[in-house]
C-alpha positions in Angstrom: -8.1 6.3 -20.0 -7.0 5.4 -23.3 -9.7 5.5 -26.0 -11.0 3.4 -28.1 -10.2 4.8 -31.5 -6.2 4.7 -30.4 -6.0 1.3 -28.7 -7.8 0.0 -32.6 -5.2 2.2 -34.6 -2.2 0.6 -32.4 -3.5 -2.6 -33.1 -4.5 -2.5 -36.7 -0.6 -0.4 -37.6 0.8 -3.8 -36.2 -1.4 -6.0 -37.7 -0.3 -4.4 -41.3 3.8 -5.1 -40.3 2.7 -8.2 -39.6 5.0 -10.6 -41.9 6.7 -7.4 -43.2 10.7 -8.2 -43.8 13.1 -5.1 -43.9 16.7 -4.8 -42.5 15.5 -2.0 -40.8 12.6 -3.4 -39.0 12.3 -6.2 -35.8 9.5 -8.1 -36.5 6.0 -8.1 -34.5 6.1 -11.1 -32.6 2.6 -10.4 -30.2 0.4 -8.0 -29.1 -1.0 -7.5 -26.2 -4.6 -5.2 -25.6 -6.5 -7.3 -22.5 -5.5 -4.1 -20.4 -7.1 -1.1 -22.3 -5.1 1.6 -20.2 -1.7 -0.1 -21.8 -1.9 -2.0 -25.1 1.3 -3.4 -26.1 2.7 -3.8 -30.0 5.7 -7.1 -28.8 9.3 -7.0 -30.6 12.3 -9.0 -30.4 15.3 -7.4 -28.1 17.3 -5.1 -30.9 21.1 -4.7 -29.8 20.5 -1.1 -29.7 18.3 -0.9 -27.1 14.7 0.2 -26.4 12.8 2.7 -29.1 13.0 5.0 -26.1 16.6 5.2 -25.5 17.3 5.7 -29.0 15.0 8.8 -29.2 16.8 9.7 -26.2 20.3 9.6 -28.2 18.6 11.3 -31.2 17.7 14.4 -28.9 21.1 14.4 -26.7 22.7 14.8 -30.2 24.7 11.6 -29.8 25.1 8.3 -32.1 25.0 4.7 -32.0 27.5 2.3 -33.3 26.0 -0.1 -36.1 25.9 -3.8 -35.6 28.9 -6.1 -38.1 30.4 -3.1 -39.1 31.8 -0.8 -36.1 30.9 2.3 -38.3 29.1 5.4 -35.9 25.9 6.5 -37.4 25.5 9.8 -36.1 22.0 11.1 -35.2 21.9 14.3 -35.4 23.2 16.8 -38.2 25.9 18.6 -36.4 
């Protein structure tokens, strides 16, 4: 089970983005905590994809193609 202490530090590190504007951020639009086991921090869709995927593409070495401009931002230091 998850505990207390990292259910409150989810929740209070979304609180503080809360209203936060930065190109490089989605805004927090919810949260969810009524099910302790999986509290939820609730972002817009970003064109690149889940947080997870991009981790995945950071490790796999690989890229992504920025938004507006077509320019590759690579990932990884080759």
């Amino acid at each position: 089970n998850t505990p207390d202490i990292v259910v409150k530090s989810l929740l209070e590190g979304g609180a503080a983005t809360r209203g936060v504007i930065h190109r490089h951020l989605l805004p927090l639009i919810g949260a969810h905590a009524s099910d302790l086991e999986q509290p939820m921090l609730l972002y817009p869709k970003s064109s690149f994809g889940t947080l997870k995927t991009l981790l995945l593409k950071t490790r796999e070495g690989g890229g992504i193609m920025l938004p507006g401009n077509n320019k590759f931002l690579a990932l990884h230091d080759h």
